[in-house]
N, CA, C and O of each residue as an XYZ file, in Angstrom:
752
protein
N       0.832     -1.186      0.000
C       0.000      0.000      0.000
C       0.871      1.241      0.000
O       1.793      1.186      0.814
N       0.806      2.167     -0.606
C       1.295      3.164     -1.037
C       2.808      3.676     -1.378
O       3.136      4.857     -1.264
N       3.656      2.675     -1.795
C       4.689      3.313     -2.542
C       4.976      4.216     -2.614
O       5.556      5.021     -1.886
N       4.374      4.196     -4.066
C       4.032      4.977     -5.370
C       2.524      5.580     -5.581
O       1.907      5.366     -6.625
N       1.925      6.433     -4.391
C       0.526      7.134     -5.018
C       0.371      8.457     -5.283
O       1.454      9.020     -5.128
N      -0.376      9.107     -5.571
C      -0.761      9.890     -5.697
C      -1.128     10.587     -7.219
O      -1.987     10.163     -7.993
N      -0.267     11.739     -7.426
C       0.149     12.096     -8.651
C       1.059     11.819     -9.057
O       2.123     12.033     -8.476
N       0.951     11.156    -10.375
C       2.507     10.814    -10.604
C       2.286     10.949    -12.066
O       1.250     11.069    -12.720
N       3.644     10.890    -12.431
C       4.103     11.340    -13.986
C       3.331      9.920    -14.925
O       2.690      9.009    -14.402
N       3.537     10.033    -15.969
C       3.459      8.522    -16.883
C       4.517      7.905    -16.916
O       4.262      6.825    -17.450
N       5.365      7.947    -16.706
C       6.586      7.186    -16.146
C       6.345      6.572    -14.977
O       6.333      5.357    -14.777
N       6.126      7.567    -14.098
C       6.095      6.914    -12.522
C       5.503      5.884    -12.520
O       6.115      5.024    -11.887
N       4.189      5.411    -13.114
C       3.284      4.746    -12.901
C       3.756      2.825    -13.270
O       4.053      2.170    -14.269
N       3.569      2.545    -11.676
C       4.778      1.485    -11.449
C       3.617      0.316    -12.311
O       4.383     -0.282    -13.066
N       2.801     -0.018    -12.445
C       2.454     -1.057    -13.110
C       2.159     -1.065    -14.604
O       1.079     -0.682    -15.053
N       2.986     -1.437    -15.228
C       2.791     -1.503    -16.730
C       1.928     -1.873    -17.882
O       2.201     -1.811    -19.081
N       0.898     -2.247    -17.332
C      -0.463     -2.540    -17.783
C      -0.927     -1.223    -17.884
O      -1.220     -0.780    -18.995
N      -1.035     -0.533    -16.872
C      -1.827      0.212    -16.589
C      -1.368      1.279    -17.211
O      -2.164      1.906    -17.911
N       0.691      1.957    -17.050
C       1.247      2.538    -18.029
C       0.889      2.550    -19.434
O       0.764      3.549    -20.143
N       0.748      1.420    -19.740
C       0.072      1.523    -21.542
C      -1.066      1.865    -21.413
O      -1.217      2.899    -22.064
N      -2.097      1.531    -20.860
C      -3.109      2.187    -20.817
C      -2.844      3.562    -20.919
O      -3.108      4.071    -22.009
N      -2.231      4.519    -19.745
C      -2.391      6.038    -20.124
C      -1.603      6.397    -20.764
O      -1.401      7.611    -20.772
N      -0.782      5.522    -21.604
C       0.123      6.109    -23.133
C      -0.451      5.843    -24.357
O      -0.161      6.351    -25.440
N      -1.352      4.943    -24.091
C      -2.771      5.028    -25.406
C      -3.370      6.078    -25.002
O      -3.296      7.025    -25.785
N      -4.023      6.276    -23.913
C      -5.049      7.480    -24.400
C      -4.168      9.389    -24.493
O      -4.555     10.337    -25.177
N      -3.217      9.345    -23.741
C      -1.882     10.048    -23.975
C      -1.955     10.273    -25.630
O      -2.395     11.272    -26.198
N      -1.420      9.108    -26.225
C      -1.368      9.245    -27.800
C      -2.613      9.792    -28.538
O      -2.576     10.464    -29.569
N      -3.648      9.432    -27.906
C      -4.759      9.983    -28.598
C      -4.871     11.091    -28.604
O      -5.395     11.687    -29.545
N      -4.385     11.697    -27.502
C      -4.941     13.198    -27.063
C      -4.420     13.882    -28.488
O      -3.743     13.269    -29.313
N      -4.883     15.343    -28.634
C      -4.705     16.183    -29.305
C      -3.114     17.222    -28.831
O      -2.843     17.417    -27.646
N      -2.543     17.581    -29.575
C      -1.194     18.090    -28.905
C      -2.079     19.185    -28.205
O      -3.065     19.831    -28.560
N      -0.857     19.087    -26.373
C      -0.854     20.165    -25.796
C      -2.674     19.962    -25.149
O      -3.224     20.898    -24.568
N      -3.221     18.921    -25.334
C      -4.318     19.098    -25.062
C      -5.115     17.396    -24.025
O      -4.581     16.290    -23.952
N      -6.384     17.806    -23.440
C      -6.392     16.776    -22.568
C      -7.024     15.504    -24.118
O      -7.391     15.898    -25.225
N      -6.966     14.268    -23.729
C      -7.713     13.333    -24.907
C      -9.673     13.430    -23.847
O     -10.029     13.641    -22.688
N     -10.034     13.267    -24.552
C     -11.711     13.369    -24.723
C     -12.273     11.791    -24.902
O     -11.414     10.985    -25.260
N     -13.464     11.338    -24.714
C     -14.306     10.212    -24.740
C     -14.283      9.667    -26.426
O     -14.210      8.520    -26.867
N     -14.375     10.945    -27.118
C     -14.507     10.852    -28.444
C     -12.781     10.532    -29.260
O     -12.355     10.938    -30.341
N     -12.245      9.818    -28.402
C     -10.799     10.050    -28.616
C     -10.553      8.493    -28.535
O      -9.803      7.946    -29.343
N     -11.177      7.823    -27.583
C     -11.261      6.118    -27.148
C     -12.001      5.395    -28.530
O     -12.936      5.834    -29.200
N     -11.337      4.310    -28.671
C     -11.858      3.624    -29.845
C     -12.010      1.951    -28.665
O     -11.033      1.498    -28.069
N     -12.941      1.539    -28.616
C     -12.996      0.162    -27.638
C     -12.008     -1.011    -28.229
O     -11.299     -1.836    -27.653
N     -12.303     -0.693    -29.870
C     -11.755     -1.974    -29.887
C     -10.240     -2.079    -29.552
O      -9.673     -3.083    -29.121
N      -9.497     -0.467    -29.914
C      -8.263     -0.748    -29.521
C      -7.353     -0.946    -28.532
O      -6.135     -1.113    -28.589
N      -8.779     -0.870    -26.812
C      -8.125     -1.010    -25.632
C      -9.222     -2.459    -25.279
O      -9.838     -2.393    -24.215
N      -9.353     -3.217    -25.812
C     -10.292     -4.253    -25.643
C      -9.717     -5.638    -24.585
O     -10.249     -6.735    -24.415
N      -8.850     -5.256    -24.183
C      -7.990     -6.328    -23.096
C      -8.425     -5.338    -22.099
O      -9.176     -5.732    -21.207
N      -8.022     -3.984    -22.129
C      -8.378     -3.289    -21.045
C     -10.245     -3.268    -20.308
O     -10.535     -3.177    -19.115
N     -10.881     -3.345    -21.082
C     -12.191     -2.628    -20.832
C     -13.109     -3.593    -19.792
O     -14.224     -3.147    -19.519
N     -12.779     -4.678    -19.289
C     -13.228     -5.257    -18.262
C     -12.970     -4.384    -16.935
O     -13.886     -4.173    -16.140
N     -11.830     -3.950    -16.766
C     -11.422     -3.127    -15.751
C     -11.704     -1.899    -15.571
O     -11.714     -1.435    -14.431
N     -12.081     -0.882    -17.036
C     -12.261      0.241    -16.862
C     -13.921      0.665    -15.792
O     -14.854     -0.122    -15.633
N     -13.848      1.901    -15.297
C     -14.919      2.656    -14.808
C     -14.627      3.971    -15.797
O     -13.536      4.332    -16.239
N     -15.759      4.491    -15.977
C     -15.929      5.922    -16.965
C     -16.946      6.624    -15.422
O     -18.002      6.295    -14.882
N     -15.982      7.637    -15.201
C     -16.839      8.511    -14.356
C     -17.417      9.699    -15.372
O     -16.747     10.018    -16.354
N     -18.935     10.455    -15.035
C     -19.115     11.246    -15.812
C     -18.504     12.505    -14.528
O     -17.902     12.328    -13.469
N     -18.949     13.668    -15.162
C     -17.874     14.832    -14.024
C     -19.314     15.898    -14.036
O     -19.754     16.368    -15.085
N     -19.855     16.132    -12.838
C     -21.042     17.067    -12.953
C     -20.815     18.032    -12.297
O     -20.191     17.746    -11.275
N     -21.045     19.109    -12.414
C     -20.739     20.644    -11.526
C     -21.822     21.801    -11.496
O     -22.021     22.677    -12.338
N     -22.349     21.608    -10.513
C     -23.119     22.851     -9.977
C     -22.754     22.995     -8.511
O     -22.415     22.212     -7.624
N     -23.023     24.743     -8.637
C     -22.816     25.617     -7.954
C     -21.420     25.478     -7.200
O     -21.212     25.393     -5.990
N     -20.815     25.479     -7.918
C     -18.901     25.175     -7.387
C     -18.679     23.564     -6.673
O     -17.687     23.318     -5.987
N     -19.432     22.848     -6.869
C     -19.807     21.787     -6.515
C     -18.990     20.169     -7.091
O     -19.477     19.423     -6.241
N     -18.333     19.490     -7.739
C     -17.880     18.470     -8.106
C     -18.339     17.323     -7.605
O     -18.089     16.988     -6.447
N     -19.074     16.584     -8.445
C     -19.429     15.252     -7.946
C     -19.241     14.502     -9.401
O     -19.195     15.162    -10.439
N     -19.142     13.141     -9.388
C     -19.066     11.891    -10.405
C     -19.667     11.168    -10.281
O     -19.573     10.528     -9.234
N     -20.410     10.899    -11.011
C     -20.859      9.352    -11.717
C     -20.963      8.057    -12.475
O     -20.914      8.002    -13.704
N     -21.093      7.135    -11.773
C     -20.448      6.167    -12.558
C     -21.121      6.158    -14.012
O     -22.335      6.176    -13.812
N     -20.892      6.141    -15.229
C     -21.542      5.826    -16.606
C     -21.128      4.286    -16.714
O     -21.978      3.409    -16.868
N     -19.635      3.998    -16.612
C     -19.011      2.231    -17.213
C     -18.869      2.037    -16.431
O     -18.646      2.927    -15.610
N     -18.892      0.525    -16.036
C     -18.305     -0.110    -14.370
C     -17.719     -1.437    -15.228
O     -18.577     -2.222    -15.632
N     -17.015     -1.586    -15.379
C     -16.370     -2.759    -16.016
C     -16.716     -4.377    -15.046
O     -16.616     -4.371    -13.819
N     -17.058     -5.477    -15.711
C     -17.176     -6.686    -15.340
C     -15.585     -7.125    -13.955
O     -15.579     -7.780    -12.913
N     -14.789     -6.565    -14.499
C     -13.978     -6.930    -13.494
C     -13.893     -6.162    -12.319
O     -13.203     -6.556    -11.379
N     -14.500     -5.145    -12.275
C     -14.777     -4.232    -11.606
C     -15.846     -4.616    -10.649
O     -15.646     -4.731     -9.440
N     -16.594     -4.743    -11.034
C     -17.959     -5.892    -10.297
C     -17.671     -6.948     -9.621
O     -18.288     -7.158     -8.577
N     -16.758     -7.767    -10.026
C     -16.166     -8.742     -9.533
C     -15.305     -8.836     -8.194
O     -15.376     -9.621     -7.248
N     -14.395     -7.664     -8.474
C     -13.616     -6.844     -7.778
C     -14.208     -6.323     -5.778
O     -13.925     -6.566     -4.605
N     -15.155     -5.502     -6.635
C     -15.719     -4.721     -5.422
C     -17.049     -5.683     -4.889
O     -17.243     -5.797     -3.679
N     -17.879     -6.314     -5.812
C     -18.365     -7.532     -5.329
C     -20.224     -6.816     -5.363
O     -21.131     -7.031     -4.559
N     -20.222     -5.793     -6.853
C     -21.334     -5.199     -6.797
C     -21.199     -3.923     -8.124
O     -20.217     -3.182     -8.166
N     -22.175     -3.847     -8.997
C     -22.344     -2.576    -10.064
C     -22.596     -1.910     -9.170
O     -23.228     -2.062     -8.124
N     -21.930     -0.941     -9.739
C     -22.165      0.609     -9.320
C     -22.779      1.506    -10.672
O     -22.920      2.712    -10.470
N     -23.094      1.053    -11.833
C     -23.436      1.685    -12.854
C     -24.567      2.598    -12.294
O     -25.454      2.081    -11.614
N     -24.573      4.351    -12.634
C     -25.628      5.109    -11.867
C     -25.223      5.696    -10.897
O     -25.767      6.799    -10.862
N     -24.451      5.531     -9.958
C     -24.493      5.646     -8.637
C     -23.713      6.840     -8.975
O     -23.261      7.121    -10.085
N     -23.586      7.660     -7.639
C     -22.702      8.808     -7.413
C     -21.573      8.136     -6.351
O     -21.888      7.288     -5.516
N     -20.309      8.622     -6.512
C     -19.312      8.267     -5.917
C     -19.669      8.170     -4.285
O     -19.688      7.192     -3.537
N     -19.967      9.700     -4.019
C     -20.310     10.199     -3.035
C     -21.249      9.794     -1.915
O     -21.229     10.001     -0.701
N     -22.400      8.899     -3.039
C     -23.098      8.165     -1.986
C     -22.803      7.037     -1.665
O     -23.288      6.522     -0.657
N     -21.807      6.311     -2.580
C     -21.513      4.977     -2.408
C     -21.361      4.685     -0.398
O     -21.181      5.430      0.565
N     -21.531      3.413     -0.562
C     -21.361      2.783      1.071
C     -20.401      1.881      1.192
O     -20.468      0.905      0.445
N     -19.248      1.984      2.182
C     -19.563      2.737      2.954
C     -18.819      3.754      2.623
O     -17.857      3.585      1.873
N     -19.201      5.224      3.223
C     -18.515      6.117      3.663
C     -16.934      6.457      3.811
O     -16.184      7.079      3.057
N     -16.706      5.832      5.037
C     -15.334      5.790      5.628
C     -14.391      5.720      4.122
O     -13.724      6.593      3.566
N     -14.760      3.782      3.629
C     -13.541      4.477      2.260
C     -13.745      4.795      1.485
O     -12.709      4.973      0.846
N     -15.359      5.307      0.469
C     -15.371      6.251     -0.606
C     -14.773      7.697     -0.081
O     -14.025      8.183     -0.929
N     -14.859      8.184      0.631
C     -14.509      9.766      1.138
C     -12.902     10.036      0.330
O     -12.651     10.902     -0.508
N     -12.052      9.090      0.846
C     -10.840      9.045     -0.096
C     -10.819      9.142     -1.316
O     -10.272     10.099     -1.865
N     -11.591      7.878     -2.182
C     -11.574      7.881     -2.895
C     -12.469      9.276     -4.063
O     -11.935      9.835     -5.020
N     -13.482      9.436     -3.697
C     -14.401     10.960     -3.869
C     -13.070     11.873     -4.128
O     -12.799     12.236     -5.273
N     -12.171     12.263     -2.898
C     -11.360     13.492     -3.052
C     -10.574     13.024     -3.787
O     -11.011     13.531     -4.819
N      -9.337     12.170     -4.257
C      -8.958     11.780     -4.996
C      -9.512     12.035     -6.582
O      -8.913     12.820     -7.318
N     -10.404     11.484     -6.917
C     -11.329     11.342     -8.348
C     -11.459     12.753     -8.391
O     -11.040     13.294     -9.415
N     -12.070     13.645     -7.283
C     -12.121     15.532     -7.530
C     -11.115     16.349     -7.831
O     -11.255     17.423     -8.416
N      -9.345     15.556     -7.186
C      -8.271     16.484     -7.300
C      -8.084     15.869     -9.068
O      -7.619     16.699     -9.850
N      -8.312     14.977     -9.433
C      -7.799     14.589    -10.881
C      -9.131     15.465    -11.378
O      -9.020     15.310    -12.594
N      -9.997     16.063    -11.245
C     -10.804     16.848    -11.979
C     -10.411     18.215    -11.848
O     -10.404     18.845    -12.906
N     -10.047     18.896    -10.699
C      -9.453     19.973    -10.626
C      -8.432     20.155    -10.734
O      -8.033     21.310    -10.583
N      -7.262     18.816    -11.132
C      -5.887     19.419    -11.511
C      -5.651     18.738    -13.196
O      -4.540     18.968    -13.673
N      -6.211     18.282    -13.696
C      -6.332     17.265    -14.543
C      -5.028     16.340    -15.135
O      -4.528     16.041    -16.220
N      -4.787     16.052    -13.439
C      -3.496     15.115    -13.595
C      -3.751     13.907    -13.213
O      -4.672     13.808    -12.403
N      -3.241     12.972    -13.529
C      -3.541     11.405    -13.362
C      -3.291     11.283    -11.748
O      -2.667     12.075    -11.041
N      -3.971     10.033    -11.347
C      -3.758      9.618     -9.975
C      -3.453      8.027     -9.842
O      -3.893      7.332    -10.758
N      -2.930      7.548     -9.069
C      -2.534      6.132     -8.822
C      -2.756      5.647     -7.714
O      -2.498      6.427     -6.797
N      -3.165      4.584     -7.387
C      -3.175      4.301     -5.622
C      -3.296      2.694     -5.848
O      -3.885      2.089     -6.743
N      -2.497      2.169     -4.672
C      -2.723      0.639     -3.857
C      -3.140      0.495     -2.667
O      -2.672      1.072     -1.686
N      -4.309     -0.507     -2.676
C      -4.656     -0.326     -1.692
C      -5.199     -1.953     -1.348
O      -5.532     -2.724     -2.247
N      -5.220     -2.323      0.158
C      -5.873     -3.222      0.576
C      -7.362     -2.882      1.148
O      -7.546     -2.104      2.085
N      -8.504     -3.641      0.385
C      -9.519     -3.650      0.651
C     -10.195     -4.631      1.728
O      -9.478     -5.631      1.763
N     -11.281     -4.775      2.631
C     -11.833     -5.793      3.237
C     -13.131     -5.973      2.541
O     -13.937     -5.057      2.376
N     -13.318     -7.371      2.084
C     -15.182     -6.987      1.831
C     -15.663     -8.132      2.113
O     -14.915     -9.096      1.954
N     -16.639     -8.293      2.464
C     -17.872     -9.070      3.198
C     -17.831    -10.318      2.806
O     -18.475    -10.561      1.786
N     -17.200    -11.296      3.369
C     -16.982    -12.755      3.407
C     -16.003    -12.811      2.570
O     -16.202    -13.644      1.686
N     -14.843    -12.152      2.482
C     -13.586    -12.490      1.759
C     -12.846    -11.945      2.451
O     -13.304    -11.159      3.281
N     -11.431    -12.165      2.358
C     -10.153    -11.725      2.736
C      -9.599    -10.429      2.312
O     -10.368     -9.578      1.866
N      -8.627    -10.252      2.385
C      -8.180     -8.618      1.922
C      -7.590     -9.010      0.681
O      -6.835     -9.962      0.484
N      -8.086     -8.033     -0.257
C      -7.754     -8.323     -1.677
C      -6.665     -6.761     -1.966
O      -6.885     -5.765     -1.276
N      -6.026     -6.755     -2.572
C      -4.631     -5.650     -2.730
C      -5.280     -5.136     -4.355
O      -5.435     -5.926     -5.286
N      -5.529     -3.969     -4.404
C      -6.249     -3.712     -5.927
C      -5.350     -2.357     -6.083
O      -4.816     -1.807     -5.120
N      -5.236     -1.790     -7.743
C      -4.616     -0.884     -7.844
C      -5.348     -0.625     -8.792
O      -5.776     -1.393     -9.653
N      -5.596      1.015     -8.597
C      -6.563      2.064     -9.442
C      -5.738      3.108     -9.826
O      -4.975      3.675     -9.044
N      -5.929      3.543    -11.669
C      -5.341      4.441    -12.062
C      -7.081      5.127    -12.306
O      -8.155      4.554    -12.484
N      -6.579      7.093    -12.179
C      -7.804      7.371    -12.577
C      -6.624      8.825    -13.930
O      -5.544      9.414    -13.883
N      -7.605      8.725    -14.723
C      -6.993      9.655    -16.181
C      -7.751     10.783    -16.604
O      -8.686     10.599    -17.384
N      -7.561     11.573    -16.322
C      -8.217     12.994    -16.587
C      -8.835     12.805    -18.189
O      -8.235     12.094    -18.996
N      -9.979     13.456    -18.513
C     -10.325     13.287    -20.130
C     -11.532     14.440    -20.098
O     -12.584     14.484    -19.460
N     -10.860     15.454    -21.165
C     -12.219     16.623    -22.042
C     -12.462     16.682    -23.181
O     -11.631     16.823    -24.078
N     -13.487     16.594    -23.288
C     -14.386     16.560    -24.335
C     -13.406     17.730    -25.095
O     -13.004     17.569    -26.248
N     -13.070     18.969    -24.250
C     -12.622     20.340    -25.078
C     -11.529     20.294    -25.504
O     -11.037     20.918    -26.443
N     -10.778     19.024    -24.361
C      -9.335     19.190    -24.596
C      -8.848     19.928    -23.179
O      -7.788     19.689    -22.601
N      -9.981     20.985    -22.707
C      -9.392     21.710    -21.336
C      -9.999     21.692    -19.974
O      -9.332     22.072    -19.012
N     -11.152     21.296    -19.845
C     -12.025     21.237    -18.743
C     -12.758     19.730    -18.922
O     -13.492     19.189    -19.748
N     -12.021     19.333    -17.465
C     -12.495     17.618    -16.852
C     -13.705     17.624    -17.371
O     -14.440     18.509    -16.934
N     -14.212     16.806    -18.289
C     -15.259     16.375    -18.120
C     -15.949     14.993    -17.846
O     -17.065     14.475    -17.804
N     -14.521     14.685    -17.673
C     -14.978     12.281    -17.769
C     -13.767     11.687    -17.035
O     -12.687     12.012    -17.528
N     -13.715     10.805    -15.852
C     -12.362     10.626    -15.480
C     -12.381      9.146    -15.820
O     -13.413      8.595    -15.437
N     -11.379      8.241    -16.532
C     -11.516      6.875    -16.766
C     -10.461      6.354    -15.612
O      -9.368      6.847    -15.330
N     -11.175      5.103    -14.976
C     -10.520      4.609    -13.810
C     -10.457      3.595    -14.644
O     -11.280      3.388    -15.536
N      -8.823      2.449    -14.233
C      -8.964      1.427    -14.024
C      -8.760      0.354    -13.096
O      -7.835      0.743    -12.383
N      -8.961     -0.286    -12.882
C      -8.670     -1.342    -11.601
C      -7.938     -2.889    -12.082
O      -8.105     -3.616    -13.061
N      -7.045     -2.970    -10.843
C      -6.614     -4.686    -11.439
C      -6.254     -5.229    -10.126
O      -5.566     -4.690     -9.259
N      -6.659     -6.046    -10.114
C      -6.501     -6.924     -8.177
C      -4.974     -7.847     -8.221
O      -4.578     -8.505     -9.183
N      -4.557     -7.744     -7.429
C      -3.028     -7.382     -7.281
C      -2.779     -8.629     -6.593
O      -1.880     -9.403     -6.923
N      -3.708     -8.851     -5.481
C      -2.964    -10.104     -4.570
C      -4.387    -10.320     -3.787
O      -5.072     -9.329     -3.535
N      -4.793    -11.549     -3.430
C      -5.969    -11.802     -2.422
C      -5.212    -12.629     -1.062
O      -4.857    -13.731     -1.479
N      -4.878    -12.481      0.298
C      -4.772    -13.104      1.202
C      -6.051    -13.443      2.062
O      -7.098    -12.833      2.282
N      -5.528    -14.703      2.472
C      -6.231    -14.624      3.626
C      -6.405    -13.937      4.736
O      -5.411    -13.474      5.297
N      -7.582    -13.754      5.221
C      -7.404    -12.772      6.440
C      -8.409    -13.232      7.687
O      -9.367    -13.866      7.244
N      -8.431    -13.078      9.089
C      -9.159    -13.613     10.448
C     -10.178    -13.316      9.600
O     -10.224    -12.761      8.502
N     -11.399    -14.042     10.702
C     -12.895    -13.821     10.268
C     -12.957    -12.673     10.955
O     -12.335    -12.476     11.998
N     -13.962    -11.585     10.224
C     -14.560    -10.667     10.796
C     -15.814    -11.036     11.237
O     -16.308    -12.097     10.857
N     -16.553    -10.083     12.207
C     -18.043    -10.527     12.244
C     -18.624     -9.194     11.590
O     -18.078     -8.116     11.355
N     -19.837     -9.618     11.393
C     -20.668     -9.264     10.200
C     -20.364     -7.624      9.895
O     -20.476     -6.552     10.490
N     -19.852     -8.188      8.424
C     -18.847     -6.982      7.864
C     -20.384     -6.080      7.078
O     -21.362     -6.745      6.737
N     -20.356     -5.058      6.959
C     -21.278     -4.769      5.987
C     -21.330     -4.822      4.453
O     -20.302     -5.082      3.827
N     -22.671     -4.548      3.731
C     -22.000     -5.189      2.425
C     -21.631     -4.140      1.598
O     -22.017     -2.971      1.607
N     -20.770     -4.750      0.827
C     -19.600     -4.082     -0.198
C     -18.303     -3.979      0.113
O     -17.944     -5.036      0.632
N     -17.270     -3.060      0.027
C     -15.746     -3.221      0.580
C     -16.028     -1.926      1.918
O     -16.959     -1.195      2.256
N     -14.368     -2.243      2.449
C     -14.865     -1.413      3.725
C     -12.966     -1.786      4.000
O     -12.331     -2.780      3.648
N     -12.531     -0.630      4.696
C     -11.192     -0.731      5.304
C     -11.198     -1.362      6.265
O     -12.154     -1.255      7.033
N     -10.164     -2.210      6.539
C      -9.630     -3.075      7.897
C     -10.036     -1.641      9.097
O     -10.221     -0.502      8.669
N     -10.089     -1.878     10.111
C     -10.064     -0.790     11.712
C      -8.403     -0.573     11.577
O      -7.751     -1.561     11.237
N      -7.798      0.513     11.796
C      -6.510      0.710     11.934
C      -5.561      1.001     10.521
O      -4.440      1.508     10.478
N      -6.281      0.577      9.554
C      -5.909      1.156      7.972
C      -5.301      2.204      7.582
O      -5.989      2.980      6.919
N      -4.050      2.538      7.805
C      -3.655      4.247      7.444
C      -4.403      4.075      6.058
O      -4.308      3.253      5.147
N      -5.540      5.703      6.380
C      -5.678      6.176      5.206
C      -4.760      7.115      4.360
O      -4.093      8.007      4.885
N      -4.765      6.896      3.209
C      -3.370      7.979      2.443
C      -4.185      8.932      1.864
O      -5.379      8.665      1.729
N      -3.684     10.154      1.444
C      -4.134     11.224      0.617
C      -3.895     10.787     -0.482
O      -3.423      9.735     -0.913
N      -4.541     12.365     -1.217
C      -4.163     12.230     -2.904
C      -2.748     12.198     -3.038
O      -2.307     11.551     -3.987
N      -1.762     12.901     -2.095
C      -0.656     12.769     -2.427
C       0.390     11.855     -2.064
O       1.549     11.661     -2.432
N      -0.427     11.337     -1.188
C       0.632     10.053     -0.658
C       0.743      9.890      1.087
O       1.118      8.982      1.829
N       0.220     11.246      1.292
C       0.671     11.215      2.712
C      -0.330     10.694      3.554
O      -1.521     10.854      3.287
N       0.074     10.058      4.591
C      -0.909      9.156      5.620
C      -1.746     10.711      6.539
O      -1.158     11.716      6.938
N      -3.520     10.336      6.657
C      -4.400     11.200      6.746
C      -4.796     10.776      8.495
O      -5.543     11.441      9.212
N      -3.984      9.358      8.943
C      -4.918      8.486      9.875
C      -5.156      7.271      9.684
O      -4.857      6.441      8.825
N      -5.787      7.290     10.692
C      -6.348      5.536     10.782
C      -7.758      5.864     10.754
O      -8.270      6.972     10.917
N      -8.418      4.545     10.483
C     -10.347      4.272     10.771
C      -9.757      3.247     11.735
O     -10.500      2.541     12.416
């Protein structure tokens, strides 16, 4: 868990799957400019697209919130539930969307890529180790309008039984949470 998170260059970005991923849509972009929805061709990231999430980017009244539009099959698998529809913000539980929410907002307000590892707990499984890239993308070229996440599960251990976990994922008790930039925020 956290290395390598936060913002980081296209270089930095320690897993190489995921590196090609944002050097395809990188290549797509327009020079000097962000790449856009209308910029993705499926078939040519078609190994990728089980994993992807397409957040849409909505803004009122100085406001930033996302929504899921794509939730990829492995993604479902992953977290152990679609989220297609949903707002980040309301997702459950709480405790670890809140991270993730500010995270997904600083890649909308800085429109720089983000990276993170993390160990998850979820409801009758062990701690699974997943790593999420999220990629800034405008329609204009200049203003966030779509952030594409992807996810790839890294390692599953075993872990003690919990008692009745709630459903969906949820941080271990004692979990340093990390920021967007890397730095530890606390424990839950």
């Amino acid at each position: 868990m956290g290395k390598q998170e936060g913002k980081l260059s296209l270089e930095e970005i320690p897993d190489p799957e995921m590196r090609a991923l944002a050097q395809y849509l990188q290549s797509k972009a327009p020079p000097g400019r962000l790449p856009g929805r209308q910029h993705l061709d499926p078939t040519e990231i078609s190994k990728f697209l089980a994993g992807i999430v397409l957040y849409d980017v909505e803004r009122k009244d100085g406001i930033i919130r996302l929504r899921v539009r794509v939730w990829g099959t492995r993604v479902t698998d992953l977290m152990g539930r679609d989220c297609t529809g949903c707002y980040v913000d309301e997702m459950q539980p709480s405790a670890l969307m809140q991270p993730v929410a500010a995270a997904l907002r600083s890649v909308v307000e800085t429109a720089r890529l983000h990276y993170w590892e993390r160990p998850v707990q979820f409801s009758g499984r062990g701690f699974l180790s997943y790593r999420r890239l999220a990629l800034p993308m405008a329609r204009d070229g200049e203003t966030v309008d779509m952030v594409l996440g992807y996810f790839k599960a890294v390692s599953e251990v075993p872990a003690r039984p919990l008692a009745a976990a709630p459903e969906g994922p949820t941080m271990p008790r004692g979990a340093p949470l990390r920021g967007i930039d890397g730095t530890a925020e606390g424990n839950i």
